[in-house]
Z-matrix of the N, CA and C atoms (Angstrom, degrees):
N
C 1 1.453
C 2 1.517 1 108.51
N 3 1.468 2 119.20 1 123.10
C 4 1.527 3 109.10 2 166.36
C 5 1.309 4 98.12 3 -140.54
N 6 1.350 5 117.39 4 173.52
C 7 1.492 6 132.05 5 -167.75
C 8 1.394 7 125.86 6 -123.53
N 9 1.190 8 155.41 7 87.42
C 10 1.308 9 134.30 8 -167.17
C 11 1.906 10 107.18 9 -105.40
N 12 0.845 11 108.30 10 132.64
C 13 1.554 12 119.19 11 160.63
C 14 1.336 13 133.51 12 -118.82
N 15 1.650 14 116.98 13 134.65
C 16 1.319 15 120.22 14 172.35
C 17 1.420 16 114.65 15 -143.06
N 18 1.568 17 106.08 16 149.30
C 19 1.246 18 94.28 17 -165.92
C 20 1.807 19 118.21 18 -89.38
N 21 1.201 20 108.08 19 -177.24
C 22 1.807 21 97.12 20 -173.42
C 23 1.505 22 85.41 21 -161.78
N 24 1.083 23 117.60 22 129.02
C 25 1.587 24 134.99 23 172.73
C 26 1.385 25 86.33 24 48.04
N 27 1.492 26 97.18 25 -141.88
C 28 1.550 27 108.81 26 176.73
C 29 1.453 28 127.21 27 -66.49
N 30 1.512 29 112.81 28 -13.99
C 31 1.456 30 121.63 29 -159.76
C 32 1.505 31 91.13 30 -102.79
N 33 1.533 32 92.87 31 148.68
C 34 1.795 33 96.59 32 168.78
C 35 1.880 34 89.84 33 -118.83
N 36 1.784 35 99.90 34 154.88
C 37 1.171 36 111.92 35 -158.13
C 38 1.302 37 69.34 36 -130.70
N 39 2.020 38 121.53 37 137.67
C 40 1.210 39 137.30 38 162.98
C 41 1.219 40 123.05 39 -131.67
N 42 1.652 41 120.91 40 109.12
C 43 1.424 42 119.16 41 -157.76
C 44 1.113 43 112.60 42 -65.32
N 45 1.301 44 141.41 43 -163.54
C 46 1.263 45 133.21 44 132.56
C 47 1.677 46 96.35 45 -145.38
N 48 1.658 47 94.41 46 172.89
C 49 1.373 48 100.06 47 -162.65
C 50 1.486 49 113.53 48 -158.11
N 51 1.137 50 130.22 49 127.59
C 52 1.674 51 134.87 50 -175.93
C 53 1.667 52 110.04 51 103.84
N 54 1.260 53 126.78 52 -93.01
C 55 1.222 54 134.84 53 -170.74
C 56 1.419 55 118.89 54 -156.07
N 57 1.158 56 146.80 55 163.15
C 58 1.502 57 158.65 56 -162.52
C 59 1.040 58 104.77 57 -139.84
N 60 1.761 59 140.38 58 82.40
C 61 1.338 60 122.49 59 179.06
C 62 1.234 61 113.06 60 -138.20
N 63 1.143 62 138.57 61 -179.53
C 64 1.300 63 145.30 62 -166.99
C 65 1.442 64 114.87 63 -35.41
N 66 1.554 65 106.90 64 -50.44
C 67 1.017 66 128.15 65 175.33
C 68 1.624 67 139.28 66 -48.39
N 69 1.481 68 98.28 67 -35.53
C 70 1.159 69 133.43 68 -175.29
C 71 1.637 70 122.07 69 -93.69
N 72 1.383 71 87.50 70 -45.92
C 73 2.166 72 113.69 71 -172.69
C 74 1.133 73 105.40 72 -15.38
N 75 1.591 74 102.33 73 -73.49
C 76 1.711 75 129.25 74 -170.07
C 77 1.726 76 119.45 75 -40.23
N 78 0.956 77 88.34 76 -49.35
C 79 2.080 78 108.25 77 -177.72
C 80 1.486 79 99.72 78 -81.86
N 81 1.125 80 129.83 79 -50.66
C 82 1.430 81 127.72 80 177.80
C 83 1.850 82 127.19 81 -59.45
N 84 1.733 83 91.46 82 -28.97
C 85 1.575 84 102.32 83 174.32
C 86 1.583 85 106.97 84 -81.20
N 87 1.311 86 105.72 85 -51.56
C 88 1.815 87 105.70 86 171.59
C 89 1.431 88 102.38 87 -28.45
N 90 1.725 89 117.57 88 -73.23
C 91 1.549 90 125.62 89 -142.84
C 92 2.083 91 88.40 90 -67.03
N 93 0.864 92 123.01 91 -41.01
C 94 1.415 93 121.40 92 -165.43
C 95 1.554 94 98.29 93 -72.68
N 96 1.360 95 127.65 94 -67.11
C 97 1.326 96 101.51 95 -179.99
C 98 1.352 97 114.48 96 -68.01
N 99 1.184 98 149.92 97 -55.53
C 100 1.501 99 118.86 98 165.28
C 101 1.723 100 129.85 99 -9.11
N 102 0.979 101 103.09 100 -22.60
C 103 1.229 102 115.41 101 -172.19
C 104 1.334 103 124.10 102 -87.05
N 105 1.666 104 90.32 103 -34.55
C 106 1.370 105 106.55 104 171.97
C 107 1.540 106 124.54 105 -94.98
N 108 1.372 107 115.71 106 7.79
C 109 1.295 108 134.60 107 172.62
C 110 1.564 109 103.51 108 -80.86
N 111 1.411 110 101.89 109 -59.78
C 112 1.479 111 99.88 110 -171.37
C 113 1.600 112 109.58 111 -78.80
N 114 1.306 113 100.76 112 63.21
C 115 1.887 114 124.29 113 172.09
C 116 1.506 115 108.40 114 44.13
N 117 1.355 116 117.55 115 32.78
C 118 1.889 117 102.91 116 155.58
C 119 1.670 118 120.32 117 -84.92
N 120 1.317 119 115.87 118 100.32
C 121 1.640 120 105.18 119 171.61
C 122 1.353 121 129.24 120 -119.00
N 123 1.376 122 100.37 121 29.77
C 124 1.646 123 126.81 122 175.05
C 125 1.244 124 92.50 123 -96.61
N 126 1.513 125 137.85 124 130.51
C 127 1.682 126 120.74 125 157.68
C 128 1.612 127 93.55 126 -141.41
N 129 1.635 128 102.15 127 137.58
C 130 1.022 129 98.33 128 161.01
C 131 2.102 130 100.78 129 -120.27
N 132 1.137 131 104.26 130 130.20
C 133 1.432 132 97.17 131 -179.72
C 134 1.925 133 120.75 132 -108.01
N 135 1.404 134 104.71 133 96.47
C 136 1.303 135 99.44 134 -173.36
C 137 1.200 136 112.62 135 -110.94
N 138 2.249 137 91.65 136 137.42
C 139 1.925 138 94.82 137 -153.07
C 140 1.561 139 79.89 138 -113.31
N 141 0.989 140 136.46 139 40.27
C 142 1.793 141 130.46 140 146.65
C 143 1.356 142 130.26 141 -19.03
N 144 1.789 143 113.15 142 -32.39
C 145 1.308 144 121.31 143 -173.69
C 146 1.552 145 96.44 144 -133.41
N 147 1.399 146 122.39 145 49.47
C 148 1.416 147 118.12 146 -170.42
C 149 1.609 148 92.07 147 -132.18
N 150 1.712 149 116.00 148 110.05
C 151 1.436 150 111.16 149 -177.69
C 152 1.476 151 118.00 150 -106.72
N 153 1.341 152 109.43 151 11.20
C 154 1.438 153 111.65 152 166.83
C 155 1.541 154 116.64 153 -161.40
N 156 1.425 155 124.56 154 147.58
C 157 1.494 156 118.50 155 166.25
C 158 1.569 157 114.79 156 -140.82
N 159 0.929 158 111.80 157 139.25
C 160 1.426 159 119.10 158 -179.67
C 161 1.867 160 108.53 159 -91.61
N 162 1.406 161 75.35 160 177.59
C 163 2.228 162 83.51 161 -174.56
C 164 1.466 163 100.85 162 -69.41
N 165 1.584 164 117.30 163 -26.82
C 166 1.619 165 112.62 164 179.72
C 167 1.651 166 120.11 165 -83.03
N 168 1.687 167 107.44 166 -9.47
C 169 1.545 168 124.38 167 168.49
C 170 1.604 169 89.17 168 -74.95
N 171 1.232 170 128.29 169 -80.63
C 172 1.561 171 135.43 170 -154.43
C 173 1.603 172 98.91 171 -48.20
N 174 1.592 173 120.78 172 -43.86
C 175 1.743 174 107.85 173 159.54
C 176 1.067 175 128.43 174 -57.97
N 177 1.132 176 132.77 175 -16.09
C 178 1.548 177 144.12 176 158.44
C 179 1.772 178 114.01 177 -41.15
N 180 1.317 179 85.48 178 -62.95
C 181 1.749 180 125.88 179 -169.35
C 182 1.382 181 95.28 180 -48.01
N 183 1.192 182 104.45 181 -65.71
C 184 1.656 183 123.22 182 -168.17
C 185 1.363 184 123.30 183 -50.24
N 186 1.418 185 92.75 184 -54.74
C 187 1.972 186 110.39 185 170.00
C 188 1.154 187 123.58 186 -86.97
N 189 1.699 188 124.90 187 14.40
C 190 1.065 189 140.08 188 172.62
C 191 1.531 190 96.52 189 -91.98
N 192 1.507 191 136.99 190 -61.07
C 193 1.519 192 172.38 191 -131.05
C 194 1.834 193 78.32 192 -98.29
N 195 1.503 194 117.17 193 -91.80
C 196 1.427 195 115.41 194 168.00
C 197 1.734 196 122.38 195 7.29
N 198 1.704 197 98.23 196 -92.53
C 199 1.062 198 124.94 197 169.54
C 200 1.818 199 108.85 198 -29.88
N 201 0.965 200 119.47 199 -79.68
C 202 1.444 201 137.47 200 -178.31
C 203 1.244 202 101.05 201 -31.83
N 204 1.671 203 108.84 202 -74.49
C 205 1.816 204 105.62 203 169.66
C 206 1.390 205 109.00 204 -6.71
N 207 1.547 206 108.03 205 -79.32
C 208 1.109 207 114.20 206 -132.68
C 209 1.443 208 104.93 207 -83.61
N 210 1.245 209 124.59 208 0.52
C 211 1.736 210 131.53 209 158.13
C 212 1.393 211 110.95 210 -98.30
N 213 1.376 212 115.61 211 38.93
C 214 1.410 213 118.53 212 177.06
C 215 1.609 214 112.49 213 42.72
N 216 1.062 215 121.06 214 43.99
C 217 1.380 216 139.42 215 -163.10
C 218 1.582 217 113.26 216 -98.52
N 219 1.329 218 143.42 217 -170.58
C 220 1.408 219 147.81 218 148.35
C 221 1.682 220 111.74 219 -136.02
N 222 1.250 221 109.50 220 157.63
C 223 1.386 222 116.94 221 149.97
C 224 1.593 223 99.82 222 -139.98
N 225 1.501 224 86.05 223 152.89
C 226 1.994 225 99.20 224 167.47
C 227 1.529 226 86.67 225 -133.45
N 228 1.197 227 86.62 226 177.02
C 229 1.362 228 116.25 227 -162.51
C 230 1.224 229 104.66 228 -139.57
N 231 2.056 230 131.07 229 132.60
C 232 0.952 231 136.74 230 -150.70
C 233 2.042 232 107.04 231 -152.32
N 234 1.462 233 103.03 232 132.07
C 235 1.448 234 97.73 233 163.77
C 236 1.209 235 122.11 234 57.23
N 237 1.361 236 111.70 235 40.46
C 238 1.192 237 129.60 236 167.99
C 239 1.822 238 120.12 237 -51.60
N 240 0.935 239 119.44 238 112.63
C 241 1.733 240 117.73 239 171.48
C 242 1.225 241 87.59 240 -58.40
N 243 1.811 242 100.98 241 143.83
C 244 1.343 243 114.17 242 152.93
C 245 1.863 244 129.00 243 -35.80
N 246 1.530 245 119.35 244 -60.57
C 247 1.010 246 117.13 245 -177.28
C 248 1.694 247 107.61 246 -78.20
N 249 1.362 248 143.77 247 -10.07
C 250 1.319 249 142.44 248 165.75
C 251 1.435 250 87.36 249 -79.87
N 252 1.496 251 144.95 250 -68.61
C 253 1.018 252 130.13 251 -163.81
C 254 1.706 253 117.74 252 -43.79
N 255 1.412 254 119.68 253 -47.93
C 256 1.382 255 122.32 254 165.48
C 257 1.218 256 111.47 255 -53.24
N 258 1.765 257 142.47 256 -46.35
C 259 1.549 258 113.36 257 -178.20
C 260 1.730 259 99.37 258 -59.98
N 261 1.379 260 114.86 259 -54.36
C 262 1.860 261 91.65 260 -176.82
C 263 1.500 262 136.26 261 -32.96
N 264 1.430 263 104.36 262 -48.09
C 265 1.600 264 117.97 263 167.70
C 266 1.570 265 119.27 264 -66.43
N 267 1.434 266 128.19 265 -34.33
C 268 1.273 267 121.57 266 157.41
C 269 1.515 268 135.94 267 -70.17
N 270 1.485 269 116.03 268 -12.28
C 271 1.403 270 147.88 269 178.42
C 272 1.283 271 122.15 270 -96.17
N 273 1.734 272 109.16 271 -16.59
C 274 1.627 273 130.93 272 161.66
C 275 1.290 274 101.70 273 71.33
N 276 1.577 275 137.78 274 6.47
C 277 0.917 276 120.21 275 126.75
C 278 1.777 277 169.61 276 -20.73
N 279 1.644 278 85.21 277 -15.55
C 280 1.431 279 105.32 278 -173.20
C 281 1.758 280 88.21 279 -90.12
N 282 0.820 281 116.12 280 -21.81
C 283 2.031 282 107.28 281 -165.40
C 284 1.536 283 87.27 282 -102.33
N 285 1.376 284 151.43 283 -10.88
C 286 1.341 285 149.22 284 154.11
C 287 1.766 286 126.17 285 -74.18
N 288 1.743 287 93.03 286 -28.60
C 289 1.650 288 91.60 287 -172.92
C 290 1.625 289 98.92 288 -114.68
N 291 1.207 290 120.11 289 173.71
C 292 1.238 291 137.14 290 -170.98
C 293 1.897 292 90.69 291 -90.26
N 294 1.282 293 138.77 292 156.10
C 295 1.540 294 130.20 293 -174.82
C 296 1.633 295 86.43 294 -165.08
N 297 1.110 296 145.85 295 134.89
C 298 1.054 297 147.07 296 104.02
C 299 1.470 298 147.71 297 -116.60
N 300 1.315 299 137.94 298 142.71
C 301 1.203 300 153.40 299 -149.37
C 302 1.877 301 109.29 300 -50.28
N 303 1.191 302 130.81 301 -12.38
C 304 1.055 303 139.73 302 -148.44
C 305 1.701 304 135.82 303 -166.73
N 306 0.885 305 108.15 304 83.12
C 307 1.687 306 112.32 305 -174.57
C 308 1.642 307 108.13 306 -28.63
N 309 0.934 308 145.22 307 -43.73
C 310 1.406 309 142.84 308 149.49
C 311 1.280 310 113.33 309 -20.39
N 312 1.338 311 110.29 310 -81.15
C 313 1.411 312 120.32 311 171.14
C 314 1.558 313 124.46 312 -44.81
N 315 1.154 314 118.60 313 -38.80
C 316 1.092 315 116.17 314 -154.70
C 317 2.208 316 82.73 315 -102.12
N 318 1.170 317 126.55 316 -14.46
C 319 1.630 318 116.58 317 154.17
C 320 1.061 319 122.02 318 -83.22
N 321 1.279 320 110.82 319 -7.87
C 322 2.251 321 120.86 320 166.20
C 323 1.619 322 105.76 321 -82.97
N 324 1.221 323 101.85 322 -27.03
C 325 1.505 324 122.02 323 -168.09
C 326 1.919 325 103.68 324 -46.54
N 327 1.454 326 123.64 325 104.96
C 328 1.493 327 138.62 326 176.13
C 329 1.315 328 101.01 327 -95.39
């Protein structure tokens, strides 16, 4: 699992990359809300290079999205792999989170 971020207008876009799993969850939720402490509440999160997530990645997801809410914040969601895109849609996540097809879109994204 690694992470890269850069910023773009106001929004910071943070890749991720490899897998999201049990293993990982814990350290990955720290580094993201930290992140969001030190005042980022633009997110665009594009998982383009993300080939697996577990139910303890998708809690990640959630309390990342959460969090944000509640600082009048956003996340979108970008570039979903087909098979990561299916745990979102089976996890009913997709009708809770913001998802779109395209990092473009999802930095046009109002």
């Amino acid at each position: 699992m690694s992470l890269s971020q850069e910023k773009i207008g106001n929004v910071l876009v943070v890749s991720t990359a490899g897998q999201i799993n049990s293993a990982n969850a814990a350290q990955l939720e720290s580094q993201l809300l930290a992140i969001v402490e030190q005042g980022e509440h633009q997110w665009v999160l594009d998982m383009g290079q993300l080939d697996y997530i577990s139910s303890a990645g998708l809690r990640v997801v959630l309390l990342l999205a959460k969090r944000l809410k509640q600082s009048a914040g956003r996340l979108v969601l970008c570039n979903l792999q087909p098979h990561v895109h299916e745990v979102f849609d089976i996890s009913g996540f997709l009708s809770i989170l913001t998802v779109v097809d395209s990092r473009a879109t999802a930095l046009a994204f109002e």
